[in-house]
C-alpha positions as CSV (number, residue, x, y, z in Angstrom):
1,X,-64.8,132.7,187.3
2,X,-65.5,129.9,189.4
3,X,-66.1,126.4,189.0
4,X,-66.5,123.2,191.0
5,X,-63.5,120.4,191.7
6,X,-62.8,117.9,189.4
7,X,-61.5,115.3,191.9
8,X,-62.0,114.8,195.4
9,X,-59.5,112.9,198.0
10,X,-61.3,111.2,200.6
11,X,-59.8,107.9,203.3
12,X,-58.8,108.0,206.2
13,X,-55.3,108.8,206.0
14,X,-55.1,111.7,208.1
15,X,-51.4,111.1,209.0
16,X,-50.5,111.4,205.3
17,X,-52.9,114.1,204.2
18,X,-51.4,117.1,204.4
19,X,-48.0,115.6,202.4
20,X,-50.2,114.3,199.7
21,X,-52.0,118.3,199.7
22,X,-48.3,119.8,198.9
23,X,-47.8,117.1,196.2
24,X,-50.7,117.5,194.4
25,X,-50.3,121.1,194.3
26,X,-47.0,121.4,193.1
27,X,-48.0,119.5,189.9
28,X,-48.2,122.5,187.2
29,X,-52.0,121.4,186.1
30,X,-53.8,120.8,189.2
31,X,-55.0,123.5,192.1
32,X,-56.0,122.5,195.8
33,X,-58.0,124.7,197.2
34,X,-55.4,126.1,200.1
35,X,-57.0,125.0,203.1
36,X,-57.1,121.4,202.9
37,X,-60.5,120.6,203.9
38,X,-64.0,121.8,202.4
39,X,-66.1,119.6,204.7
40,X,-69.3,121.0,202.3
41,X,-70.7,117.4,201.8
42,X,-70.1,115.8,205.3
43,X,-71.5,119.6,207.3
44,X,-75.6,120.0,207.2
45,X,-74.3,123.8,208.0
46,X,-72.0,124.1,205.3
47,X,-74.2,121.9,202.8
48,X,-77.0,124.5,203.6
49,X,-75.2,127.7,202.1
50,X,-75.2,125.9,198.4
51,X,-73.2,125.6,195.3
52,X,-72.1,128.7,195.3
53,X,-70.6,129.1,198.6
54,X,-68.3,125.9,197.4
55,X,-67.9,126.7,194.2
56,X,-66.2,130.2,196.2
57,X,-63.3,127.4,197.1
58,X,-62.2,127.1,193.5
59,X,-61.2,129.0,190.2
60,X,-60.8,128.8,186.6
61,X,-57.7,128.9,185.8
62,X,-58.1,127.1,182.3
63,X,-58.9,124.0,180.5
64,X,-55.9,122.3,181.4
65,X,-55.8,123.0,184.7
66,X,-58.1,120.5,187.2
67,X,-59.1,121.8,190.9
68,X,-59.2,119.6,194.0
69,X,-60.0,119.3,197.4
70,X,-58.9,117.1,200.3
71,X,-61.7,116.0,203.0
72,X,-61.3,112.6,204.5
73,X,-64.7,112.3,205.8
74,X,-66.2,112.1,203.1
75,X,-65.7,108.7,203.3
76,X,-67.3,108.1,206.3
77,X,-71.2,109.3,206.0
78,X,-73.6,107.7,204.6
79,X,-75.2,110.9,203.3
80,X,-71.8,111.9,201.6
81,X,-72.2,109.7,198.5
82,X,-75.6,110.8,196.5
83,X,-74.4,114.5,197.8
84,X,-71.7,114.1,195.4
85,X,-73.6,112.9,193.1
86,X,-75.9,114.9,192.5
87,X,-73.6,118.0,192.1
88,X,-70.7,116.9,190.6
89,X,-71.8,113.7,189.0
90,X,-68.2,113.0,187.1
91,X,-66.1,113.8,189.6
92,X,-62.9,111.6,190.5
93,X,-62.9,110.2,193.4
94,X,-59.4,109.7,194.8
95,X,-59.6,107.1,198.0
96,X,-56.2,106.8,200.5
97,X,-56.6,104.3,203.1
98,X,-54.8,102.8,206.1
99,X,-54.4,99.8,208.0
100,X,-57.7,100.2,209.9
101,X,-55.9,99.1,213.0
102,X,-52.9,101.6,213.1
103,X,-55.2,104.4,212.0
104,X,-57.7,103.1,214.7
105,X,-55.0,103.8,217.1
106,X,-54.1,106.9,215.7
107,X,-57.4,108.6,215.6
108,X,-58.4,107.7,219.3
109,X,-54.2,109.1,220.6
110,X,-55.7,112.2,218.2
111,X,-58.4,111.7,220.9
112,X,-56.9,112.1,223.7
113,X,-54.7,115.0,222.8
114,X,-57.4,116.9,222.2
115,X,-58.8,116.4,226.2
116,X,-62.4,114.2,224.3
117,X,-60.9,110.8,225.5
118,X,-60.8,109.4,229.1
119,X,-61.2,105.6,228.4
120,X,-58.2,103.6,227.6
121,X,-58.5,102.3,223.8
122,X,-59.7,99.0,224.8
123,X,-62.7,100.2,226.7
124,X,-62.9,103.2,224.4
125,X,-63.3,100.3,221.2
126,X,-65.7,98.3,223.3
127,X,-67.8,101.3,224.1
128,X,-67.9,102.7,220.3
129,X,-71.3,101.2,219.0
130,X,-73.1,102.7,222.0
131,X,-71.4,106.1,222.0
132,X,-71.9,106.6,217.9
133,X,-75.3,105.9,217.6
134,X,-76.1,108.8,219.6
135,X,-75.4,111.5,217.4
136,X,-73.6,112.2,214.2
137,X,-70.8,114.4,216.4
138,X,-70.4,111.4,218.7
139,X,-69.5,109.1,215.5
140,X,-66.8,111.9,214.1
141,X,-65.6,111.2,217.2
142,X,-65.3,108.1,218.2
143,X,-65.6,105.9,215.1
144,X,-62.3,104.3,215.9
145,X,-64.0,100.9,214.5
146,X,-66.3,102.2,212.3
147,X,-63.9,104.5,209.9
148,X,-61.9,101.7,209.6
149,X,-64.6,99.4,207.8
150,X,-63.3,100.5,204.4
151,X,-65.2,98.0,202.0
152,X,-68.0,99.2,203.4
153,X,-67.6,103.0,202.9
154,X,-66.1,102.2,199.4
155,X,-68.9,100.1,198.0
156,X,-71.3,103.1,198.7
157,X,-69.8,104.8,196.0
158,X,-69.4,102.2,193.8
159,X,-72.4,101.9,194.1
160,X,-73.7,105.3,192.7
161,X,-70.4,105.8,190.6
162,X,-68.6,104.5,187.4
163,X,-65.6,102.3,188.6
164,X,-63.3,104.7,186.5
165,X,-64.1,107.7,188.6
166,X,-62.8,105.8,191.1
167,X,-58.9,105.4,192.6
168,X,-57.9,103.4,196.0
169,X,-54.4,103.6,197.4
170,X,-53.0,102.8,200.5
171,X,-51.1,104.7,202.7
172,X,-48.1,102.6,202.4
173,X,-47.8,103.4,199.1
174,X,-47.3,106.8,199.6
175,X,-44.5,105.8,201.9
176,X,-42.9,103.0,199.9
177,X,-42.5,104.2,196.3
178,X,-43.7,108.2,196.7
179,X,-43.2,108.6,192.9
180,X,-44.7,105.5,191.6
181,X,-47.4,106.5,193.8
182,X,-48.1,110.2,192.7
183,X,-47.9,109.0,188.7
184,X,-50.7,106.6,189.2
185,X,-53.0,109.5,190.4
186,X,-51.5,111.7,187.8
187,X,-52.6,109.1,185.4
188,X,-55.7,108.4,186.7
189,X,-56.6,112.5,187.0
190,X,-55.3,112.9,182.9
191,X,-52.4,115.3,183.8
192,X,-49.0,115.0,183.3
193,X,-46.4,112.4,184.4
194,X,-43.6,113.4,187.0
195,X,-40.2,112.0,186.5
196,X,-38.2,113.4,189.3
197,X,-38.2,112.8,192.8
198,X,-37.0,116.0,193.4
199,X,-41.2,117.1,194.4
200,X,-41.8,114.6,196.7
201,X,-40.5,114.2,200.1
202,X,-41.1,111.4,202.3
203,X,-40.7,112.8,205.8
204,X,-43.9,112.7,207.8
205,X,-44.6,114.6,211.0
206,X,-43.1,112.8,214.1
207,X,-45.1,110.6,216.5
208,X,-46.3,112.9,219.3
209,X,-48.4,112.2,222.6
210,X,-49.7,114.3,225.1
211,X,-47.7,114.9,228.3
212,X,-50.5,114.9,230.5
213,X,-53.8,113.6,229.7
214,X,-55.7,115.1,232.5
215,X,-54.8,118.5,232.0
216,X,-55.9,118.4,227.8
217,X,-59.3,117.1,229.7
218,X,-59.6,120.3,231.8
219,X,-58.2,122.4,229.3
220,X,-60.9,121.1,226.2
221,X,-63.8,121.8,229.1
222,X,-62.6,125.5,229.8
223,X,-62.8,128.9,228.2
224,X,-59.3,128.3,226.6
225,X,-61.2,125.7,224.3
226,X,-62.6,128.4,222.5
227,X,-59.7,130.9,221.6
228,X,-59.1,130.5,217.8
229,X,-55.6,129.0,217.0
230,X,-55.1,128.1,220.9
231,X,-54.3,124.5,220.1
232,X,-51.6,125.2,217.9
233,X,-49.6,127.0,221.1
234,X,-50.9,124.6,223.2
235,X,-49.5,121.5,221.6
236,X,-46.0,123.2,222.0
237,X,-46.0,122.4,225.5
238,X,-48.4,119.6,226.2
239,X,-47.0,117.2,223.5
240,X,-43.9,115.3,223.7
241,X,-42.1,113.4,220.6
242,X,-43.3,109.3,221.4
243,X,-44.8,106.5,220.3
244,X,-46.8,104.0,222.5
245,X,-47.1,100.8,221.2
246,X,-51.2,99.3,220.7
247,X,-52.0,97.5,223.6
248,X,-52.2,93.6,222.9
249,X,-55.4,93.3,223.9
250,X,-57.0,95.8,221.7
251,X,-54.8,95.0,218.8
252,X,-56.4,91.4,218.6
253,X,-59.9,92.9,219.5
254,X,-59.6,94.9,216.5
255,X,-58.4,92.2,214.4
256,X,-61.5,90.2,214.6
257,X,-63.4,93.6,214.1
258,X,-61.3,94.4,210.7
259,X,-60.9,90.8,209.6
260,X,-63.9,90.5,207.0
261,X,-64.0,93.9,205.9
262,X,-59.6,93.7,205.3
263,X,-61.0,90.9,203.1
264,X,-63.8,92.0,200.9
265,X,-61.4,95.1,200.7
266,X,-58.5,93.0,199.2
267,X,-61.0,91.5,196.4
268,X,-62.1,94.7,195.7
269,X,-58.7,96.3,195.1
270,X,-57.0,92.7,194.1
271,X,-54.5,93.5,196.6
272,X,-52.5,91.3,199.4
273,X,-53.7,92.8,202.9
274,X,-52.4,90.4,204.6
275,X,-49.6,92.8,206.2
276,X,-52.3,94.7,208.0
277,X,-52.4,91.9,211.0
């Protein structure tokens, strides 16, 4: 028997995604579906082949056991939203976000891993609003801005949804006080408390950056591109344990970009954001 999620976990907290995954699944009343990310709301192609197709994600496993599904971009499209709506009306909504600036940075050294990057991140933020209106795959990708005005992305939901379906964390929550953290989604999905740290680790995956640029270009362009699970070898060699530090420039560019949306943000979730300079 299959039935639809009763939560979803959108943001843009990529980094801290697939930690958060294992936590919620080892709690004894809730079920991920086991490969992270649906992407049935935010893919026309996927959307097309209907409920049933996603309800073939999740099962019944009982009353008192809740199914969920990990997506971060479903916070991103404006289409997302009323999709939801419409099919799964009560759903929780689960939202993890970042500071906008370090996931900025984040998502365009993503970028250039993958061989779809050739600017340097200043000229790469300075191009966005040309490069994203072109097509929806041109905004996935280079939305370094754009994903980072949360307020914006949020208020679409609350716009259509009851402020109790609703949950916002931050990523540095998950990293401060793991425990505390979990519980208040535990709470906030109706399933048991955890009292032991013992299920949560804090480790995250290490900084990595690509050893050659150039060479993830020419290698995204050719055949290789298309060989299923090719990236995962790849990386092995053509990433190196790093960290490069935002460059001035673009930090205080993107500061003025995130300044009023860091604000409205910090009404909406009455917390100090201050820390996200």
């Amino acid at each position: 028997m299959r039935k639809l999620p009763d939560f979803l976990v959108c943001g843009a907290m990529k980094a801290g995604s697939t930690s958060l995954f294992h936590y919620l699944n080892k709690h004894p009343q809730i079920s991920m579906y086991k490969k992270k990310e649906v992407h049935f709301f935010d893919d026309d192609k996927n959307f097309g082949k209907g409920i049933e197709w996603y309800k073939k994600h999740f099962k019944f496993f009982g009353s008192d056991i809740i199914n969920g599904e990990i997506t971060p971009g479903y916070m991103l499209l404006e289409k997302v939203p009323p999709r939801i709506k419409k099919i799964i009306p009560n759903v929780k909504l689960i939202f993890i976000v970042r500071n906008p600036i370090e996931r900025a940075w984040s998502h365009y050294q993503h970028m250039v891993r993958r061989g779809l990057e050739d600017k340097d991140f200043l000229n790469a933020l300075i191009s966005e609003k040309k490069r994203i209106v072109k097509n929806e795959r041109e905004l996935r990708k280079f939305s370094y801005v754009e994903r980072g005005m949360y307020a914006k992305q949020i208020s679409r939901y609350l716009e259509i949804f009851n402020e109790d379906q609703i949950k916002i964390l931050l990523l540095e929550d998950l990293r401060g006080n793991i425990l505390k953290a979990m519980n208040e989604i535990f709470v906030f999905l109706n399933v048991k408390e955890i009292f032991s740290e013992d299920m949560f680790s804090s480790r995250y995956n290490e900084a990595k950056i690509s050893k050659n640029p150039v060479l993830a270009r020419r290698v995204k362009k050719s055949f290789l591109n298309r060989i299923p699970g090719f990236y995962k070898v790849f990386d092995k060699f053509a990433l190196k344990p790093g960290k490069v530090e935002i460059p001035q420039k673009a930090r205080e560019y993107l500061q003025n970009m995130f300044r009023q949306s860091n604000e409205e943000l910090s009404i909406m979730i009455n917390r100090d954001l201050s820390g996200w300079k």
